[in-house]
C-alpha positions as CSV (number, residue, x, y, z in Angstrom):
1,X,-42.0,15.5,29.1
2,X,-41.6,19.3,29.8
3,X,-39.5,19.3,32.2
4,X,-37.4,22.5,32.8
5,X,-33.6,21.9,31.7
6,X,-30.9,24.5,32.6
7,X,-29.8,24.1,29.0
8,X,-31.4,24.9,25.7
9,X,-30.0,22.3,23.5
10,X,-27.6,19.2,23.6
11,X,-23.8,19.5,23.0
12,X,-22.7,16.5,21.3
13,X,-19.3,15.4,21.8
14,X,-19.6,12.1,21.8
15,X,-19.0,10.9,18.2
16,X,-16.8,12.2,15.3
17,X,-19.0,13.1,13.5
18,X,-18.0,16.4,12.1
19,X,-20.5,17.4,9.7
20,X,-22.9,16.9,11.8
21,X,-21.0,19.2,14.2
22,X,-21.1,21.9,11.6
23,X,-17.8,21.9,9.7
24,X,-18.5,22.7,6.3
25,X,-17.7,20.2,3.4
26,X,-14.4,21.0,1.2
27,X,-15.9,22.9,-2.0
28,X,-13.6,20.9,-4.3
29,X,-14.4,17.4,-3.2
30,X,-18.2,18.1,-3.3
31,X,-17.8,19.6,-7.0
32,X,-16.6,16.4,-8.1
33,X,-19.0,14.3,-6.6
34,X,-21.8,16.6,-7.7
35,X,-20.5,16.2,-11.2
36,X,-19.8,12.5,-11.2
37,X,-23.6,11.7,-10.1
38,X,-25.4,14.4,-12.3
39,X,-23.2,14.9,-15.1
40,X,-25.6,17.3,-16.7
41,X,-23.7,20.1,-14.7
42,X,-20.5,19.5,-16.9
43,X,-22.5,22.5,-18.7
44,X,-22.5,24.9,-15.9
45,X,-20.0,27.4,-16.2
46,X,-19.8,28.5,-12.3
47,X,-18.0,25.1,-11.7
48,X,-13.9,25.3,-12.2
49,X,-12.8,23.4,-15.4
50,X,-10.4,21.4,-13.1
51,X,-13.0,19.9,-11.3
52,X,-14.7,19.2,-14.5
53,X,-12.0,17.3,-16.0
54,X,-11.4,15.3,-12.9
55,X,-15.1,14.4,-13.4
56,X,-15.1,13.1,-16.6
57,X,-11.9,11.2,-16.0
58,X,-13.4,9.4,-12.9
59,X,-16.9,9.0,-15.5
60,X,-14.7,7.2,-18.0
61,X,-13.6,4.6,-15.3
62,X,-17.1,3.7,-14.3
63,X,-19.0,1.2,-16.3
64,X,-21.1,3.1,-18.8
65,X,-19.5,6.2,-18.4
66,X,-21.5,5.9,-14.6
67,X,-21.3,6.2,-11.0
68,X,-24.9,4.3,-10.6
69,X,-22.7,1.1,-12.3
70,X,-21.1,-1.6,-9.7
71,X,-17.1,-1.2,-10.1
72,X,-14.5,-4.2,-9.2
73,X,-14.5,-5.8,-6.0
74,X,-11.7,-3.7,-5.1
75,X,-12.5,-0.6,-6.2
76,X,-11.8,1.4,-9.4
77,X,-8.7,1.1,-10.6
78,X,-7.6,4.3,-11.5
79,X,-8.7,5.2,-7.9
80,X,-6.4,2.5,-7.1
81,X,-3.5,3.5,-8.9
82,X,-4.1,7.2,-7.2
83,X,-3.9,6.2,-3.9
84,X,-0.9,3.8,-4.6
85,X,1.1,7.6,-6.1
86,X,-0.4,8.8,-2.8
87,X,1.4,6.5,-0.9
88,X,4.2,6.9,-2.7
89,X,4.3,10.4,-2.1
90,X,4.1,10.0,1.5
91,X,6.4,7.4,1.8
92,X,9.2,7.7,-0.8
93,X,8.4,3.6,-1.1
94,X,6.6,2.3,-4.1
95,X,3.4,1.0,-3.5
96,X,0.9,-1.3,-6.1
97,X,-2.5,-0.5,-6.8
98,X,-2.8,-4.4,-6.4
99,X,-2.1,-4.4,-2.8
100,X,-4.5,-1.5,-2.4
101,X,-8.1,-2.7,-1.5
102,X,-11.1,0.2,-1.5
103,X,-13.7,-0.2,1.3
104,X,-16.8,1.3,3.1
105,X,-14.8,3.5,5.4
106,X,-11.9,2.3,7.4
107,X,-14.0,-0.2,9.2
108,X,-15.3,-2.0,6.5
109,X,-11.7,-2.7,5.6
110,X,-10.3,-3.4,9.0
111,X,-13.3,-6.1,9.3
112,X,-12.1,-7.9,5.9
113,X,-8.7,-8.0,7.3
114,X,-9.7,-9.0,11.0
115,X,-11.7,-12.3,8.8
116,X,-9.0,-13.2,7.4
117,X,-6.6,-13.6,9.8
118,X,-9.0,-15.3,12.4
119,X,-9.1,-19.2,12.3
120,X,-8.4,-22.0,14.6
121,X,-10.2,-23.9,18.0
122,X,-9.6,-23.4,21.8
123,X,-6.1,-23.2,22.0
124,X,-5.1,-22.6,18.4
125,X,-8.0,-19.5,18.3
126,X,-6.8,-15.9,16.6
127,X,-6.0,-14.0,19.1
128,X,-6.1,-10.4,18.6
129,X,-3.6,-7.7,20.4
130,X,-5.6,-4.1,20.3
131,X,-4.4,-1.0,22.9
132,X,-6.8,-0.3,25.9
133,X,-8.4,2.7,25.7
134,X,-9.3,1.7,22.2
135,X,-12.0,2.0,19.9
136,X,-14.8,-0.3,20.3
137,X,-14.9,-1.0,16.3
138,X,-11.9,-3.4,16.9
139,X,-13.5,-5.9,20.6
140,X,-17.3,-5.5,18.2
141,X,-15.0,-7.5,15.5
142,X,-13.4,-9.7,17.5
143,X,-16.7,-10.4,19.0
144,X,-18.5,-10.8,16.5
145,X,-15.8,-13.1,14.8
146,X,-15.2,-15.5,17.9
147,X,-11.5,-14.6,18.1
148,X,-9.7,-13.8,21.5
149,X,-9.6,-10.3,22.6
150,X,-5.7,-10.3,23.9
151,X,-6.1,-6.8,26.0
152,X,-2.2,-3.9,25.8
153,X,-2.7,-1.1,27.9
154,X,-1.1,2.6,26.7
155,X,0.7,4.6,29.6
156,X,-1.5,7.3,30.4
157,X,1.6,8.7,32.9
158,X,3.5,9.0,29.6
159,X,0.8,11.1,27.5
160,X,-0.2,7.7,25.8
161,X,2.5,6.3,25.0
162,X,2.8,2.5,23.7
163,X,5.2,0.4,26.2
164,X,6.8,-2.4,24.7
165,X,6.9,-4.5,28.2
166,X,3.6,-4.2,28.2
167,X,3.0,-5.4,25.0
168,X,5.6,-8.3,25.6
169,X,3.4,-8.9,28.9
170,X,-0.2,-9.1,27.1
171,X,1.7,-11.5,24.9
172,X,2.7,-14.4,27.2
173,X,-0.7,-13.8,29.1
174,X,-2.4,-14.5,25.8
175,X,-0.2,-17.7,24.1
176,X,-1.6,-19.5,28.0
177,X,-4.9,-19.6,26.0
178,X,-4.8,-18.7,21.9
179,X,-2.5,-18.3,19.5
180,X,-1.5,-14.6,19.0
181,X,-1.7,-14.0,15.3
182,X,-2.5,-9.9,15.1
183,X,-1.2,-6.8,16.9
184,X,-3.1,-3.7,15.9
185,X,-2.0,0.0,16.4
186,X,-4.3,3.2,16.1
187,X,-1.9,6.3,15.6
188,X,-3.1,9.1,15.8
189,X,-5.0,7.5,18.6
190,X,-8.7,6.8,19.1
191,X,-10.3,7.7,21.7
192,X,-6.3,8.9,23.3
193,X,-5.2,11.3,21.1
194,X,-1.5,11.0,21.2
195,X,0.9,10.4,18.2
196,X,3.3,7.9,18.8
197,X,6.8,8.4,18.2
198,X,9.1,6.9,15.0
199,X,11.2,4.9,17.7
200,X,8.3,3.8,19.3
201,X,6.3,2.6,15.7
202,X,10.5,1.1,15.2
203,X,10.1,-1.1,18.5
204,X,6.3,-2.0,17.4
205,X,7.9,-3.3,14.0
206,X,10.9,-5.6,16.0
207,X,8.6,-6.7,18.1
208,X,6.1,-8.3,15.4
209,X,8.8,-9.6,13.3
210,X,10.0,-11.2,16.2
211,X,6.9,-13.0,17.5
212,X,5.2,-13.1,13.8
213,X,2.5,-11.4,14.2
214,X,0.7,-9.5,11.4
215,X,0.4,-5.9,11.9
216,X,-2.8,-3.5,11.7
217,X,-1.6,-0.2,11.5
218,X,-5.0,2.3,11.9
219,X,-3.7,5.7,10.4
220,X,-7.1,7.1,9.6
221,X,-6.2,10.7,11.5
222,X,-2.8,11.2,9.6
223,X,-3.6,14.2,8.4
224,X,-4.7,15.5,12.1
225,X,-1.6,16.1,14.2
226,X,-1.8,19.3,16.4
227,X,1.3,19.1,18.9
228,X,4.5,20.9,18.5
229,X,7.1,18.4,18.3
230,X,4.4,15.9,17.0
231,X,4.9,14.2,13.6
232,X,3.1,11.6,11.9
233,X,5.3,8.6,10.6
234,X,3.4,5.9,8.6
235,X,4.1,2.1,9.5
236,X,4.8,1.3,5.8
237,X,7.3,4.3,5.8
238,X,9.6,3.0,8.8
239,X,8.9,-0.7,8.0
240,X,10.9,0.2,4.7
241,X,13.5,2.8,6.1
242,X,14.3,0.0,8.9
243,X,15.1,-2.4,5.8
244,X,15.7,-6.3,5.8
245,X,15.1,-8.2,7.2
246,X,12.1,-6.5,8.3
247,X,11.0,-4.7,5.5
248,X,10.8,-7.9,3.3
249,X,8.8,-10.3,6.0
250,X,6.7,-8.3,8.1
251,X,2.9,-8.2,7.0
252,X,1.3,-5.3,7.4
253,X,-2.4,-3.5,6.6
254,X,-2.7,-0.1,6.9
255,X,-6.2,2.2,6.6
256,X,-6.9,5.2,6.4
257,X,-10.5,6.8,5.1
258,X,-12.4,10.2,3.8
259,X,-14.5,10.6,7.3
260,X,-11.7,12.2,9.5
261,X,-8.9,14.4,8.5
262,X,-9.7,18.0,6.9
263,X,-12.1,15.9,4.9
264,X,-14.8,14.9,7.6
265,X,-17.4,13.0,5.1
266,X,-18.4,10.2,7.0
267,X,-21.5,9.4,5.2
268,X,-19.7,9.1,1.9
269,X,-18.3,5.7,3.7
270,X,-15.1,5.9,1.4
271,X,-11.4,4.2,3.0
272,X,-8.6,1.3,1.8
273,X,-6.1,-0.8,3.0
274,X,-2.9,-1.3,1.7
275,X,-1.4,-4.7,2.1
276,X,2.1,-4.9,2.5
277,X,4.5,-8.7,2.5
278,X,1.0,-11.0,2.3
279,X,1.5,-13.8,0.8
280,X,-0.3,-14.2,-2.7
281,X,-2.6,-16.9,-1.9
282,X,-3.4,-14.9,1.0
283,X,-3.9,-12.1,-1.1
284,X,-6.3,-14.6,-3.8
285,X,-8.7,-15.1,-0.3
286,X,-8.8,-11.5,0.5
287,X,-9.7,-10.3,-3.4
288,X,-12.3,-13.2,-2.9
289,X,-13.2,-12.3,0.6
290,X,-14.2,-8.5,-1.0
291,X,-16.0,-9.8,-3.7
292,X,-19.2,-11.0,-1.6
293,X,-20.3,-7.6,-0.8
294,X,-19.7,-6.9,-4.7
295,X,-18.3,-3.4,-4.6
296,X,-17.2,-0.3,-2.2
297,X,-19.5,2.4,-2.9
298,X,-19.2,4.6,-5.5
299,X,-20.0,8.2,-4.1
300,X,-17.2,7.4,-1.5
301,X,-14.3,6.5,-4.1
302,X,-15.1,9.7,-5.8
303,X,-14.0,11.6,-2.7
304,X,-11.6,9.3,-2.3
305,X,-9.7,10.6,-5.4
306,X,-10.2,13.7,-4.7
307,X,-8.5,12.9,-1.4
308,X,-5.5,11.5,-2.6
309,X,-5.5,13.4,-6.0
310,X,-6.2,17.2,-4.6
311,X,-6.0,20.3,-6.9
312,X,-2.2,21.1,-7.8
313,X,-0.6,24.5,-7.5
314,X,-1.9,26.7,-11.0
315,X,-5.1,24.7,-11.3
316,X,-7.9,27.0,-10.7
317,X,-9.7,24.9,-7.3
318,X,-5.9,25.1,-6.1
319,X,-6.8,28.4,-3.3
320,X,-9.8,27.7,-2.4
321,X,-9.3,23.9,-1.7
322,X,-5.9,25.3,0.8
323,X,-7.3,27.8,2.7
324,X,-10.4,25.8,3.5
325,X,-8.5,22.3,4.7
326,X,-6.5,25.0,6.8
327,X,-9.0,26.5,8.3
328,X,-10.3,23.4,9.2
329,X,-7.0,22.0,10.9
330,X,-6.0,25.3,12.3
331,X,-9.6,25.3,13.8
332,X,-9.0,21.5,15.3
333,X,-5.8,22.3,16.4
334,X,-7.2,25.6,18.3
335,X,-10.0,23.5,19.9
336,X,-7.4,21.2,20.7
337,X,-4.7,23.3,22.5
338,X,-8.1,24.5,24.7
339,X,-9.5,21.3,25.1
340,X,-6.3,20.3,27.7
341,X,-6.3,24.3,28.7
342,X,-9.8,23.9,30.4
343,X,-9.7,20.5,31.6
344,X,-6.7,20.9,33.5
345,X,-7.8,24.0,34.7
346,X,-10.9,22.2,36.0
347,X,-11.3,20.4,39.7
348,X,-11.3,16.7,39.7
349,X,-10.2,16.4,35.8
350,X,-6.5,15.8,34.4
351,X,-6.0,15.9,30.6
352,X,-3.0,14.8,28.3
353,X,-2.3,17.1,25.7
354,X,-4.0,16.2,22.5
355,X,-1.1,15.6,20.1
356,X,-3.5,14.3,17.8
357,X,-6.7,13.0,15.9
358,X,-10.0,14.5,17.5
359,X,-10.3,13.2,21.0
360,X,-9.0,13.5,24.3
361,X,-9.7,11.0,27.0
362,X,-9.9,13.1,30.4
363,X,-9.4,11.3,33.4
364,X,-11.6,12.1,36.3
365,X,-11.2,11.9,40.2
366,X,-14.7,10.8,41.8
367,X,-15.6,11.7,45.3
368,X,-16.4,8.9,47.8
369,X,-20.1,10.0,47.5
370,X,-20.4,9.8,44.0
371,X,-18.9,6.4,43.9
372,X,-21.8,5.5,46.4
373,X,-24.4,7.1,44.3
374,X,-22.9,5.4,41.0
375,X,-23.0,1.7,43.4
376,X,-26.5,2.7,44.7
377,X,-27.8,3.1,41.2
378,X,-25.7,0.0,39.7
379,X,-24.2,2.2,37.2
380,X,-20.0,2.4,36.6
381,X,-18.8,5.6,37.9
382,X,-17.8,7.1,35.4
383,X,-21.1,6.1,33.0
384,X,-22.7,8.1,36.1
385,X,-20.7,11.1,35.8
386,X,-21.6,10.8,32.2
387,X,-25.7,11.2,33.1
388,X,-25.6,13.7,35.3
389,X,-22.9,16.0,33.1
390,X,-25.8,15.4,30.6
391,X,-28.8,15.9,32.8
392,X,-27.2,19.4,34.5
393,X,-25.2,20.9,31.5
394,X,-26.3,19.3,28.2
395,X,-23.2,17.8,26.9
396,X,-23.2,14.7,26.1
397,X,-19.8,12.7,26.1
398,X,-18.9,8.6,26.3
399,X,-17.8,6.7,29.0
400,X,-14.0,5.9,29.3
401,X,-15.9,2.2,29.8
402,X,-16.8,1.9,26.3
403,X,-13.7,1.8,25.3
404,X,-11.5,0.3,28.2
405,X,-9.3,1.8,30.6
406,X,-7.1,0.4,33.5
407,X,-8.9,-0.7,36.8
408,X,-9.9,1.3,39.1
409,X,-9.2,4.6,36.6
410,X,-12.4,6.8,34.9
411,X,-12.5,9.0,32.0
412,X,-14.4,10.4,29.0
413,X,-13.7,10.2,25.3
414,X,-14.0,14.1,24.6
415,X,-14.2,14.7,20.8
416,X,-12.6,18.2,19.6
């Protein structure tokens, strides 16, 4: 309405969204995708053979040599059988392109999953274990899906960390009222950013074998760890160092997608889960369960590939498609380090260090006033700090409301 601001444009860091925060696409996983949708560039000779003959393998696994045709329910299957020698890179463990399940993003998959497991009335209701902060994908679902939200907080003393008492606590709290089927996990973290230890992903493990619960393991920012000191350890992996009896009866579904990492294509809405331990009849429901929305799409289990499958040493994209995903993650982990530099530098705010993913979830120390002002204008606190960071300075940022946080405490999800 013309109204003078004393800023010129918006800052928004308030989704990860990084394309649309100007990091630039990975030439190599574009190149592909190009070709595979207008194949007519197979001709041009600017584009590296390598990406060229990935094309036209990925071409021959579509129906009529096509990426406009509808694949399986569950994806392609040689994109299937790359990610399972993905995983078995990462892991040292085999993994089946069987139990591997493409999706629409993470989320698409971590919804599937989530329907599966809920069932049941009153006191026999799913319920569903998911860390506070956490990321509002997971209470949506459960929402949306009538199951019981069963709330673990993380121990923001300890940089994030995930307490097993705590978890044992949220357990007995919930079994009063539902039945506990699912304990999810998001490592890196989201909207946190911490990276949780091997012990502590060990204890996680006991701890659902114990009490039977089916574990949700959301790794979609493994390939974004920043920290010194700071490693990422899949579920899968421990689950099958710790061996039996754990690594034959604990169930597990892990995710991870093409719209975080170095990768950043969001749009592409690419992702799977990998099942581990379900039961085949379980299994049979899921494949059906995928079937209704016919197929993942197709753009998005291109990248996929090229995700999983990336140019080797001696082929000619090999370079390039380095020194690009490491300027990206060198660039993440700078913004990163400076992130927790400023905001613990600043008044009123206390930061963790960001070990991880592409958040950090500042807490803030509100003045008497502005808690009066916040109660005078019915708003939370921190939703209020929120609207007036945006009204004096232009950056926009989420309150540490939206995605849950212990009483009486305020923060912002800050994305890198």
């Amino acid at each position: 309405q013309g109204v003078p601001k004393p800023f010129t444009e918006v800052i928004k860091a308030n989704i990860g969204d990084a394309q649309a925060m100007g990091q630039k696409p990975i030439t190599f996983l574009r190149q592909v995708t190009a070709l595979c949708l207008y194949p007519e560039l197979l001709a041009n000779p600017s584009i590296p053979e390598d990406a060229k003959d990935r094309a036209r393998r990925l071409l021959a696994a579509c129906g009529g040599h096509s990426a406009g045709a509808y694949t399986a329910s569950p994806g392609i299957e040689l994109v299937r059988q790359d990610v399972a020698r993905f995983l078995q890179r990462r892991d040292g463990v085999t993994a089946e392109p069987g139990n591997i399940f493409l999706s629409t993003g993470a989320s698409d998959a971590i919804v599937s999953i989530l329907k599966l497991l809920v069932s049941g009335a009153g006191p026999s209701r799913t319920g569903v274990l998911i860390p506070i902060p956490q990321y509002p994908l997971y209470s949506a679902a459960i929402a949306e899906l009538s199951a019981v939200q069963l709330n673990y907080y993380l121990e923001e003393e300890r940089c994030w960390a995930l307490d097993g008492a705590e978890l044992r606590r949220a357990l007995a709290e919930g079994r009063r009222h539902c039945c506990p089927r699912v304990l999810c996990v998001i490592n890196p973290g989201n909207p946190t950013g911490q990276v949780q230890s091997r012990q502590c992903i060990e204890d996680v493990i006991k701890f659902a074998y114990e009490e039977k619960l089916f574990l949700m393991a959301d790794e979609v920012y493994q390939d974004n760890i920043y920290a010194e000191g700071s490693a990422f350890h899949s579920f899968k992996k421990v689950l099958f160092e710790m061996g039996p009896p754990y690594s034959e009866v604990v169930e597990l579904a892990s995710f991870h997608s093409i719209s975080k990492g170095f990768m950043g294509e969001c749009g592409f809405r690419g992702g799977y889960v990998e099942v581990v331990n379900m039961d085949p009849a379980v299994k049979e429901q899921l494949a059906k369960l995928v079937s209704v929305r016919l197929c993942p799409p197709v753009p998005g289990q291109i990248v996929l590939d090229t995700v999983v499958s990336p140019p080797q040493p001696g082929e000619p994209s090999y370079e390039l498609f380095m020194a690009e995903k490491q300027a990206v993650l060198s660039a993440l982990a700078h913004k990163a380090r400076l992130t927790q530099e400023i905001f613990n530098r600043t008044p009123g705010i206390h930061c963790n260090p960001v070990q991880g993913a592409m958040y950090s979830f500042p807490r803030i120390e509100l003045p008497p006033r502005a808690l009066a002002a916040a109660k005078a204008q019915d708003q939370a606190p921190d939703m209020f700090f929120c609207m007036k960071l945006l009204e004096e300075t232009g950056i926009c940022v989420v309150p540490g409301s939206g995605f849950g946080q212990r009483e009486g405490t305020f923060h912002f999800r800050w994305v890198l």
